[in-house]
C-alpha positions as CSV (number, residue, x, y, z in Angstrom):
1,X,19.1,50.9,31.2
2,X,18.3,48.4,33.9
3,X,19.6,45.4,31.9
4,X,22.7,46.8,33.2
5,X,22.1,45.9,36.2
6,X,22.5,42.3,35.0
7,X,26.1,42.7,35.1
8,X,26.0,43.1,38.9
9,X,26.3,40.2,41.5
10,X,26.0,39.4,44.8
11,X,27.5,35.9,46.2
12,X,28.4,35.2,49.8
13,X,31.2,33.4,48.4
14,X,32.9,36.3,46.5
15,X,34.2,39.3,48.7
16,X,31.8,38.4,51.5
17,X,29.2,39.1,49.5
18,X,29.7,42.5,48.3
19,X,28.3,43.2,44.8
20,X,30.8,43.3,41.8
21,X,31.4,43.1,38.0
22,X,29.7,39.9,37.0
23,X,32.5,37.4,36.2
24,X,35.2,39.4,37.9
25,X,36.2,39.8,41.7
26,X,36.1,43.6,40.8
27,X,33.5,45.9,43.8
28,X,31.0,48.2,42.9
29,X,32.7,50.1,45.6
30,X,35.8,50.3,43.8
31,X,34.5,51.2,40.3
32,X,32.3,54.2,42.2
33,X,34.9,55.4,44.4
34,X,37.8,55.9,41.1
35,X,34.9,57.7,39.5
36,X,34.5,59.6,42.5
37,X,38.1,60.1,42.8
38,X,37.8,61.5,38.9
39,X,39.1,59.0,36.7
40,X,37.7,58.5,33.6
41,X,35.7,55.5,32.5
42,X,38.9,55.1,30.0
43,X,41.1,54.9,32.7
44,X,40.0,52.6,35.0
45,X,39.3,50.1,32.0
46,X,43.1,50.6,31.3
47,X,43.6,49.9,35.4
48,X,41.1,46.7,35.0
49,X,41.1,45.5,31.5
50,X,38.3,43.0,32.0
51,X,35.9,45.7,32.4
52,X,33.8,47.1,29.4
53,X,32.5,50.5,29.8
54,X,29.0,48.9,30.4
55,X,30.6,48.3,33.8
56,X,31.0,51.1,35.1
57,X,27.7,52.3,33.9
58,X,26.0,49.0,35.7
59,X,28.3,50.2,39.0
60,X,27.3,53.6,39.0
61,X,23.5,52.6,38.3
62,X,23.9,50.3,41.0
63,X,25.0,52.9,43.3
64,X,22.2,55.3,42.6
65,X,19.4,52.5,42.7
66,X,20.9,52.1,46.3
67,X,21.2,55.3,47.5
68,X,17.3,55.8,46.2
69,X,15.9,53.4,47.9
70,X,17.9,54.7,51.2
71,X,15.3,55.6,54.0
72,X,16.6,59.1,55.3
73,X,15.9,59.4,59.0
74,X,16.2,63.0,60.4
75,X,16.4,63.6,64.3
């Protein structure tokens, strides 16, 4: 499952850095937040064609690996 997370990248160069779809100019953020929103992984492949359905695995993998590793500070 982690080799998904081969289809994630970060340059500076491409939306200031913000991790997308390998090959594309297509956030994380996006792909997480039209899940979040309810679409299905059909229809946001028919909104983006480029993507496979690997992509929005690798986003949503992404986005849990992140939130993980989050330090929670309580007050």
């Amino acid at each position: 499952m982690e080799e998904l997370l081969d289809r994630i990248t970060v340059d500076p160069d491409v939306l200031v850095g913000k991790p997308v779809i390998k090959g594309t100019r297509i956030p994380v953020y996006l792909i997480v937040g039209q899940v979040a929103n309810g679409l299905t992984t059909k229809e946001i492949i028919k909104e983006y064609p480029r993507l496979k359905e690997e992509d929005v695995k690798a986003a949503l993998l992404y986005a849990s690996k992140l939130v993980e590793s989050e330090v929670i500070l309580t007050l």
